[in-house]
C-alpha positions in Angstrom: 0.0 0.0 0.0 1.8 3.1 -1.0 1.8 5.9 1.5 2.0 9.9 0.7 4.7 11.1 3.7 4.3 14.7 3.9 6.6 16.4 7.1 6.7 20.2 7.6 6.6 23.2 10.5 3.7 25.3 11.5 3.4 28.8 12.8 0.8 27.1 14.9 -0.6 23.6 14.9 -4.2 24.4 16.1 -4.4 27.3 13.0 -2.7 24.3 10.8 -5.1 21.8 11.6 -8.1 24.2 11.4 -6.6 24.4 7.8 -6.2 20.7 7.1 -10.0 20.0 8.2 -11.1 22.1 5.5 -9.6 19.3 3.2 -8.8 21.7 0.5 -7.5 18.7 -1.8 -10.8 16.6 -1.1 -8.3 13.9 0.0 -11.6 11.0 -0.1 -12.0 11.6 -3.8 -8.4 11.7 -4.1 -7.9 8.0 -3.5 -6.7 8.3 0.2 -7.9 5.4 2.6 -6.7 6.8 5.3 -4.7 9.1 7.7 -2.2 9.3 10.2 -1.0 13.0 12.2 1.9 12.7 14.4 3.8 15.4 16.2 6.8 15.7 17.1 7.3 15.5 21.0 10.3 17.8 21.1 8.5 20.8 18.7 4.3 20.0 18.5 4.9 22.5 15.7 6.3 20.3 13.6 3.9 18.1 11.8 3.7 14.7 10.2 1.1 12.8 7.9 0.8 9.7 6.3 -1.5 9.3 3.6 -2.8 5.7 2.5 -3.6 4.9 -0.8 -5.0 1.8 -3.1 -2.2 3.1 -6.1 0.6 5.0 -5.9 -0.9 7.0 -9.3 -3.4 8.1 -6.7 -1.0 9.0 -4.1 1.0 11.0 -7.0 -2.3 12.5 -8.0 -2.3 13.6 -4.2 0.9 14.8 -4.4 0.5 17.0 -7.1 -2.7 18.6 -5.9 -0.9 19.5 -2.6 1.9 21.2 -4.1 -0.5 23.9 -5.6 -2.0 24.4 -2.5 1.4 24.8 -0.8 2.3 27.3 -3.3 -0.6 29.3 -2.5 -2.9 29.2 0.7 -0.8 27.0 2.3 1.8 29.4 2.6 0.2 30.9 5.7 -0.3 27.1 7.4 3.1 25.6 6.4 6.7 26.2 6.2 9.2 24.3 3.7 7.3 20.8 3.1 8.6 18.0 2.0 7.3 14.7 0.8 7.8 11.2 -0.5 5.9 8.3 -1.7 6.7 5.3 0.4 5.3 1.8 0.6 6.7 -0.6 3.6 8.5 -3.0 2.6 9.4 -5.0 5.9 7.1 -4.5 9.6 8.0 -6.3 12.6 6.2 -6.6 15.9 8.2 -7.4 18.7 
């Protein structure tokens, strides 16, 4: 299952996720299955989602949505993303 890994700053994670809610890439119709948020414990400014998709032409399609969005209004939410399609290729519980 490929997965869209997207990490970044905020000026404020509360204004960022206000932001996020408003889904402005309509991430259902975009393919994703589901969503993870993480944050990090040493800066809850700093952001991190994973993105699950069916294809990774989906998650691409994702991708490429996002980036106009960070060229534009998500210049006030976001600073300097960055973000890469995985897909696991090993998981191990211990």
């Amino acid at each position: 299952m490929p997965t869209l890994h997207i990490e970044h700053a905020v000026p404020s994670f509360d204004g960022w996720k206000k932001a996020f809610e408003s889904d402005p890439a309509d991430r259902k119709r975009s393919g994703v299955r589901r969503y993870r948020i993480s944050q990090s414990v040493d800066d809850p400014n700093y952001v991190m989602i994973d993105l699950d998709f069916d294809t990774i032409a989906d998650a691409r399609g994702l991708l490429a949505a996002m980036e106009k969005v960070w060229a534009g209004p998500g210049k006030a939410f976001m600073v300097d993303p960055k973000a890469h399609i995985v897909e696991i290729t090993e998981s191990v519980e211990l």
